[in-house]
C-alpha positions in Angstrom: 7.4 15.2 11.8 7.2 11.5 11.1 10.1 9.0 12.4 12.7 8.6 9.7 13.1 12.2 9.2 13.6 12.8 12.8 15.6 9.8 13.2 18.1 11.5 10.6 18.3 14.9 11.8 21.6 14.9 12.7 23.7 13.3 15.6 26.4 11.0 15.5 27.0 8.1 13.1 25.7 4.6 14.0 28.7 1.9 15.2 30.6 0.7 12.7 29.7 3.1 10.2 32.1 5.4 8.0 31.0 9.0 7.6 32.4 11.1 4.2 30.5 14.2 3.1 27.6 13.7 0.6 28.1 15.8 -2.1 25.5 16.9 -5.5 26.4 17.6 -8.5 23.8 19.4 -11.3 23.8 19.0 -15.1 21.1 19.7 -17.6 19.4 16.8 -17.2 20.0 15.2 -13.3 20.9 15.6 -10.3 23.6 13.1 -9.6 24.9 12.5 -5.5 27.8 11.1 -4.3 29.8 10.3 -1.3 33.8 10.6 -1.3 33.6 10.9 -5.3 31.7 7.7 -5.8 27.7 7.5 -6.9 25.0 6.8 -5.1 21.6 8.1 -7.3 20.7 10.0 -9.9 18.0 11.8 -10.5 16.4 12.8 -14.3 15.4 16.4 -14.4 14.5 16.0 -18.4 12.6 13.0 -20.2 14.8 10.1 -21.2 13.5 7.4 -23.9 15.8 5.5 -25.3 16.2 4.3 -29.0 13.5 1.9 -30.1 10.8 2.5 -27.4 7.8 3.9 -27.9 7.2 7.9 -27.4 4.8 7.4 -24.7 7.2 6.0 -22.5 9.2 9.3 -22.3 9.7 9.6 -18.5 11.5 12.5 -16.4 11.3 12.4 -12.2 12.4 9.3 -11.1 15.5 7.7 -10.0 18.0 5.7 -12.0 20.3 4.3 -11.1 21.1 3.6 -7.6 24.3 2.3 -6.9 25.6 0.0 -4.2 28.3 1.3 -1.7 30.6 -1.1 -3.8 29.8 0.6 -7.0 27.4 -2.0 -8.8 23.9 -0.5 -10.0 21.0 -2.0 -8.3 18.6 -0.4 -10.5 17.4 -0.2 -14.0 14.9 1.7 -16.0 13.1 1.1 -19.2 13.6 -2.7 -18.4 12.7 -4.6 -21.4 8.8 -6.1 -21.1 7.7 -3.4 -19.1 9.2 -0.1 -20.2 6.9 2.5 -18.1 9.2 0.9 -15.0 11.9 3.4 -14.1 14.2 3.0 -10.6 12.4 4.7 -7.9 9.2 6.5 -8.9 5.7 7.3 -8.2 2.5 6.8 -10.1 -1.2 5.6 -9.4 -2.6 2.6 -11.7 -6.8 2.3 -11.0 -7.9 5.8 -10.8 -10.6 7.3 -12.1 -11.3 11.1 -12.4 -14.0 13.1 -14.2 -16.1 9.9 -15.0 -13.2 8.2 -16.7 -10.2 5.9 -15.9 -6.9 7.1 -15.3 -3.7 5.1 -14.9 -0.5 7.2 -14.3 1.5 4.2 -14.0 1.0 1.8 -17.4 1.7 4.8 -20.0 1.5 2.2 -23.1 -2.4 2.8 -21.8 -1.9 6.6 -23.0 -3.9 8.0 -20.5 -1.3 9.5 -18.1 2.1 10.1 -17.2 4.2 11.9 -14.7 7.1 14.0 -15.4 9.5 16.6 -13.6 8.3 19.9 -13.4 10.9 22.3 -11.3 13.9 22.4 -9.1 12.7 24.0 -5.7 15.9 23.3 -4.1 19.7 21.5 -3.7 21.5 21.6 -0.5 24.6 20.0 1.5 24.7 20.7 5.1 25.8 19.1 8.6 26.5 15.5 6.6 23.8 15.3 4.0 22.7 16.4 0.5 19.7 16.9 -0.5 17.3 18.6 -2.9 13.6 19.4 -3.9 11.6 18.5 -6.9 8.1 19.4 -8.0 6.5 17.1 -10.1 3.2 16.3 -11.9 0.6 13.6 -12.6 -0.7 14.8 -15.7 -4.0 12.9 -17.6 -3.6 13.4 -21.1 -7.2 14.3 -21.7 -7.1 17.0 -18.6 -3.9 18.3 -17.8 -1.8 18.6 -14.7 -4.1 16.5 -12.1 -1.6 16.3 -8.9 1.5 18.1 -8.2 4.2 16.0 -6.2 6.9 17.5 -4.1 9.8 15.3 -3.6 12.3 16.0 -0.8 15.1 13.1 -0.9 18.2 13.7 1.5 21.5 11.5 1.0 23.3 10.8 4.6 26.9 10.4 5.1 27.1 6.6 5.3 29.4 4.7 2.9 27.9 1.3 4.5 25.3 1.0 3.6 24.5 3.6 1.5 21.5 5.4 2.9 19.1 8.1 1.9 15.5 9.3 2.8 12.3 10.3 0.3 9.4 12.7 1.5 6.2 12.6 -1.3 3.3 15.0 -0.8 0.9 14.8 -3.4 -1.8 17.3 -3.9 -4.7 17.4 -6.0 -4.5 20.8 -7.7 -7.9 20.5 -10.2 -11.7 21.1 -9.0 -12.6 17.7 -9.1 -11.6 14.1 -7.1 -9.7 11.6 -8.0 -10.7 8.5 -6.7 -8.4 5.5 -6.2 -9.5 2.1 -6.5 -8.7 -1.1 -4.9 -5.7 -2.6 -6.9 -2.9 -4.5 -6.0 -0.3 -2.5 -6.3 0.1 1.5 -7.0 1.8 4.7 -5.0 5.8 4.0 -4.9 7.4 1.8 -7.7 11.0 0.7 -7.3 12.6 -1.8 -10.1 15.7 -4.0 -10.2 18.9 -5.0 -11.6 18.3 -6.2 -15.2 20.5 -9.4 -14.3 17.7 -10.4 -12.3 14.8 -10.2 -15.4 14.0 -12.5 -17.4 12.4 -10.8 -19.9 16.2 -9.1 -20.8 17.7 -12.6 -22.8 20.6 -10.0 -23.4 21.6 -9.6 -19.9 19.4 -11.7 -17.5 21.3 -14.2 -15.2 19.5 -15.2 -11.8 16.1 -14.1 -10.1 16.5 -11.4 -7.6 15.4 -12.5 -3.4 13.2 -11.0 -1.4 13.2 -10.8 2.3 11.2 -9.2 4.7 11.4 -8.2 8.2 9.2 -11.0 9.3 11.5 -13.8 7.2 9.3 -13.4 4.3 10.6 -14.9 1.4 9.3 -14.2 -2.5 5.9 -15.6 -2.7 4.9 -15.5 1.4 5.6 -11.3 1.1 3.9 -10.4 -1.8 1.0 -8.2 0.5 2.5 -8.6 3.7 2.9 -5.6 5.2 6.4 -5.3 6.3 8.7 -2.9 8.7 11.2 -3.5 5.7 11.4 -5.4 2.2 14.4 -6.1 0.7 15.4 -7.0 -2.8 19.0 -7.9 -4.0 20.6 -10.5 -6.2 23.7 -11.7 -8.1 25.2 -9.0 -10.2 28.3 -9.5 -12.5 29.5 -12.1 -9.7 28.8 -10.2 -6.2 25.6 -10.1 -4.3 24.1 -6.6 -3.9 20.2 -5.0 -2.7 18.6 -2.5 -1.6 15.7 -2.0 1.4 12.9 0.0 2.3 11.4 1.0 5.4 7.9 2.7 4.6 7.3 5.0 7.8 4.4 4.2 10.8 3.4 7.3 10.5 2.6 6.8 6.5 -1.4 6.4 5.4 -3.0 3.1 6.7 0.5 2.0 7.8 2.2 -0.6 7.8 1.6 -0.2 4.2 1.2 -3.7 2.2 4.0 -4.5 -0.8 3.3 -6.2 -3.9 6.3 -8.1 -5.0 5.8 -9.5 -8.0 6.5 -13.5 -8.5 8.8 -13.2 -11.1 9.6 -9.8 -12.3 12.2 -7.7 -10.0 10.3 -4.9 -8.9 7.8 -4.4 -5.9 5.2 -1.5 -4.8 4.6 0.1 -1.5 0.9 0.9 -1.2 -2.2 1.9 0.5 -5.0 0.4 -2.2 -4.3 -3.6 -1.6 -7.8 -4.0 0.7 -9.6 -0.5 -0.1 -9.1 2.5 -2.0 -9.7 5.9 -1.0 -9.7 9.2 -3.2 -7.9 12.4 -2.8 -10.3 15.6 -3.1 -9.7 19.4 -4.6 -7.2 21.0 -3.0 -6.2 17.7 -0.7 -3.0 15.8 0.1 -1.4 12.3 0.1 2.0 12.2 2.2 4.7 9.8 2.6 7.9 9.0 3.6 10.5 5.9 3.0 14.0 5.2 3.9 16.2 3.3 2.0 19.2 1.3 2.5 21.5 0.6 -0.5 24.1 -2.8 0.2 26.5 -5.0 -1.0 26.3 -8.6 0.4 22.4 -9.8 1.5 20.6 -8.3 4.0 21.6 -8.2 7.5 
């Protein structure tokens, strides 16, 4: 079992920390957690597009929003200028399968998209929440391509926020699906739309980076990091969020692609060399992530 999962299996809280009972609460459409009646995440069981966007950006599975301990968002999804962008997700760019390109991630391509599938699971026990999702990579030409099974678990923190995300990706056709080189691809995770300035409605400053290292912006973009943070200036306080991609993750420590002026960033394998994932085989991963208010400590 790799480290952040045993790292959070239980035990007492770290110094300084306040503990309240995670709790999750199921509608229709999410999956929403929270922690002494106040949000943290909330995740979309059925496709959301809102009015004016294209159909092929319909997007279920992912994470939207993410809220700060203080109760500011951090995230956004369907962020004007790039509209396939959604919170935390997951989605491959330079593939190709059965002799023809396939990009999961950019669906104004309309090629392929990924989408919830099932509910394997909900839980809340010995100070955490959590559930199980299955979802699918599906080319538009071929069908269901990989099946992904989330397993995010919420802790009991209230500062920072802090919860954990297991992906296992399996390729369920007869063929391989090769990934190429690229600079970015695997886990997606978008910011505030304050910090972009494609929104002239509500963009106000450009969100920082940081890394472990003391990488700034620029100097991270395909670092490869113990932890990347992005946070900014949002309707007058300061508040972020982190990632720590785990060693034990493929070809870790994974690079990041930070983008120079948009506010998202990618945690991926495919920066130096690609690799494919055959019939019947699996990609695994696991991140933690700290939500914050303030900059990162």
């Amino acid at each position: 079992m790799p480290l952040l999962f045993l790292a959070c299996a239980g035990g007492p809280p770290a110094p300084g920390r306040t503990v309240a009972a995670p709790r999750i609460e199921q509608t229709a459409d999410s999956l929403r957690i929270t922690i002494a009646g106040r949000p943290v995440l909330t995740y979309h069981l059925t496709e959301r597009l809102p009015g004016g966007v294209a159909p092929y950006y319909a997007r279920s599975g992912f994470i939207h929003p993410v809220y700060s301990p203080g109760g500011q968002v951090v995230t956004d999804d369907f962020p004007a200028g790039h509209a396939h962008q959604h919170g935390i997700f997951t989605a491959w760019t330079k593939t190709h399968f059965r002799g023809r390109p396939l990009d999961f991630w950019n669906q104004q391509e309309e090629l392929a998209t990924v989408r919830h599938a099932e509910l394997l699971e909900t839980y809340t026990t010995d100070g955490l929440a959590g559930f199980r999702t299955r979802l699918q990579h599906v080319s538009l030409a071929d069908g269901v391509v990989l099946e992904e099974e989330w397993h995010l678990r919420v802790h009991a923190d209230r500062s920072p926020y802090r919860f954990d995300l297991r992906s296992v990706q399996t390729n369920v056709t007869d063929d391989t699906l090769f990934l190429e080189r690229h600079i970015y691809g695997g886990l997606g995770v978008r910011g505030h739309r304050q910090w972009n300035r494609a929104d002239s409605l509500h963009y106000r400053a450009e969100a920082s980076f940081l890394t472990d290292e003391g990488l700034t912006r620029l100097a991270a973009n395909h670092s490869r990091p113990a932890w990347l943070a992005m946070y900014g200036a949002v309707d007058g306080g300061t508040v972020g969020l982190r990632v720590f991609p785990d060693s034990a993750n493929f070809r870790a420590p994974q690079f990041v692609r930070v983008h120079p002026e948009m506010p998202y960033f990618s945690v991926t394998p495919v920066v130096e060399e690609g690799f494919f994932i055959p019939p019947g085989g699996t990609y695994e991963q696991w991140y933690r992530f700290e939500v914050f208010d303030g900059t990162p400590r």
